[in-house]
N, C-alpha and C positions, 0 to 999 in steps of 0.2 A: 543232418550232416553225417558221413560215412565214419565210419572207423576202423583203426588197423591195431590188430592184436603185436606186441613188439615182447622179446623175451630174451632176457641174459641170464646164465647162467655162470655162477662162480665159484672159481674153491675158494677164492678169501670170503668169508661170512662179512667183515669189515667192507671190503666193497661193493657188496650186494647192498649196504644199509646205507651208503654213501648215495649210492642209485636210486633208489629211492628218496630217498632227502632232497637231493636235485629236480630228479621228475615232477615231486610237489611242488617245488621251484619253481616252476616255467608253467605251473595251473593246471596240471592232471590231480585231479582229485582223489582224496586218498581211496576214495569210492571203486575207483578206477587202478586200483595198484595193487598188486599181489606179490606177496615173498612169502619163500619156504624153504626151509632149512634143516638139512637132516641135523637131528640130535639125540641118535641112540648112545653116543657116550657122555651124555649130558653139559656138555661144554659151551651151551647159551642160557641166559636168563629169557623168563617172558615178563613181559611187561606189564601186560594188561589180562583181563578175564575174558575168552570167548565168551558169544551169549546163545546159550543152548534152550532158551525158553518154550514157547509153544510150538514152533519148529525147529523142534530139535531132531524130531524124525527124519527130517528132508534136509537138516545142515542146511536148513536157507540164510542164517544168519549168524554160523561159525567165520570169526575170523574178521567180524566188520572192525574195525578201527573204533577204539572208546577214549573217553576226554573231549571231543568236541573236535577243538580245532588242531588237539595233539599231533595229528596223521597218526598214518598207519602203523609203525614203529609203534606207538602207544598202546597198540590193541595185541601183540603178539601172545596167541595162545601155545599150551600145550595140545598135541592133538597126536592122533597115529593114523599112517596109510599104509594099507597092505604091499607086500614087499619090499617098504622101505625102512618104515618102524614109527619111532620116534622122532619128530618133531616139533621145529619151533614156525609159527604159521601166521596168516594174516590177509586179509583182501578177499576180494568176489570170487578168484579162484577156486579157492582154499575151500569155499562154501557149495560148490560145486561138486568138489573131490574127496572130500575126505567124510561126513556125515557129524554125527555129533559128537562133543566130549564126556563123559561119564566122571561126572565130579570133577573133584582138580586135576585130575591125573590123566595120562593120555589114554584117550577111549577107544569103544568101539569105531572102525569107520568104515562107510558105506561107498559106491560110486568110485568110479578110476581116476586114476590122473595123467592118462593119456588121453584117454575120450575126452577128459573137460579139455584139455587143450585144444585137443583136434575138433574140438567145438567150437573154441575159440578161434581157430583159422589157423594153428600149426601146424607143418604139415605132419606128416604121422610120424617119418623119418625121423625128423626133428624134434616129436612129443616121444617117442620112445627113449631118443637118448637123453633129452631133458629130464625126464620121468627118471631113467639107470642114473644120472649124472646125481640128481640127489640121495638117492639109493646109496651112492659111494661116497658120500659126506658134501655133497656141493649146494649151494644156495641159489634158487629161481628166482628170477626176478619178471616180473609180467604185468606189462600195462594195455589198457583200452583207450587209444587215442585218438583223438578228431585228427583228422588229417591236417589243419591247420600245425598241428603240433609234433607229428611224423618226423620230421627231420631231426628237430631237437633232442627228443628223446633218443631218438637214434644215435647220436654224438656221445648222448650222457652215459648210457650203457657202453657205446664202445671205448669211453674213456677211461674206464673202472677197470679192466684189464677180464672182458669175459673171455670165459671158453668160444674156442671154433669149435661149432658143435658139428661139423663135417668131420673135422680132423679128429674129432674127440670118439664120434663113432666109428671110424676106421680103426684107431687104437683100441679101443672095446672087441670090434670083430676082430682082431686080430691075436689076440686072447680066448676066442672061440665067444665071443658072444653075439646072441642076434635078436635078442630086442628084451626089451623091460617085462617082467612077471609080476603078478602080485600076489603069488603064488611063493612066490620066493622069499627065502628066509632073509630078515634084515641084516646087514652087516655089523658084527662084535664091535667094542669098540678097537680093537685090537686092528683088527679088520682095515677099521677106518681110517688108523691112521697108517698104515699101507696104502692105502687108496689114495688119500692126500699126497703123501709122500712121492706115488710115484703119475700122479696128474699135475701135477703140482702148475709146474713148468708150461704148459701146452695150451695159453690163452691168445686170444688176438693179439698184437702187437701193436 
């Protein structure tokens, strides 16, 4: 059976964790669910331990969900991506993008987080502003779904109040930007809540 990569993006952290709670809802497994969340001013808890064990080189197992049948909420580690900084993390993603943790604290990380997306099926346009949107303090949310289950999920992310990530990268370019770096320095906390403050507003309806 096919599947379709689906992706929301939020400035409320609170409804990025609601979105997920639902998507586990309707039988996407926490397997199947990724969230990320910028936290260079430390304003989330983690929940659970990433597991950096014998692939820890390749981050094949950063970020999977722990507790059993907790979901993925259960499993949010600390971790860090280039250009964005500090985060709070979780899901198949996450394991893709970001490499391993270096003790408790946020580590070394390896691999992009525009490439894994656009690995995942989004289009690039879309993985750069995704990728900047957390950079400026916003939360991903990204599931892998049987098409059986397409629609629903679809509903449940646009009822959370995400970003239009169309509009959101026109406002970006309009500020003079034009695509995500990892190159680039994390935003202060200072920074961030600028960021928030002035995206705030600018979600689907």
């Amino acid at each position: 059976m096919s599947t379709k990569t689906i992706s929301g993006l939020y400035d409320v952290y609170d409804d990025a964790m609601q979105t997920v709670r639902e998507i586990e809802a309707v039988g996407v497994s926490a397997s199947n669910i990724s969230m990320i969340a910028n936290n260079a001013d430390g304003r989330y808890e983690t929940t659970g331990k990433s597991n950096a064990g014998s692939d820890a080189v390749t981050g094949a197992t950063i970020g999977t969900a722990v507790g059993g049948g907790a979901g993925l909420l259960a499993g949010l580690g600390l971790l860090a991506i280039p250009g964005v900084g500090p985060v709070v993390a979780a899901g198949w993603l996450v394991a893709t993008a970001v490499g391993a943790v270096v003790g408790a604290g946020a580590g070394a990380a390896t691999g992009g987080l525009v490439g894994s997306l656009t690995g995942a099926g989004v289009s690039k346009d879309h993985a750069h502003i995704y990728a900047e949107g957390i950079r400026r303090g916003g939360t991903l949310v990204t599931a892998r779904v049987e098409d059986s289950r397409v629609a629903a999920v679809e509903s449940i992310i646009r009822r959370h109040h995400p970003v239009d990530a169309d509009a959101r990268g026109k406002l970006y370019r309009s500020h003079g930007w034009t695509a995500f770096e990892e190159t680039a320095s994390p935003y202060t906390p200072s920074e961030l809540k600028r960021e928030r403050e002035l995206y705030h507003s600018n979600t689907l309806v």
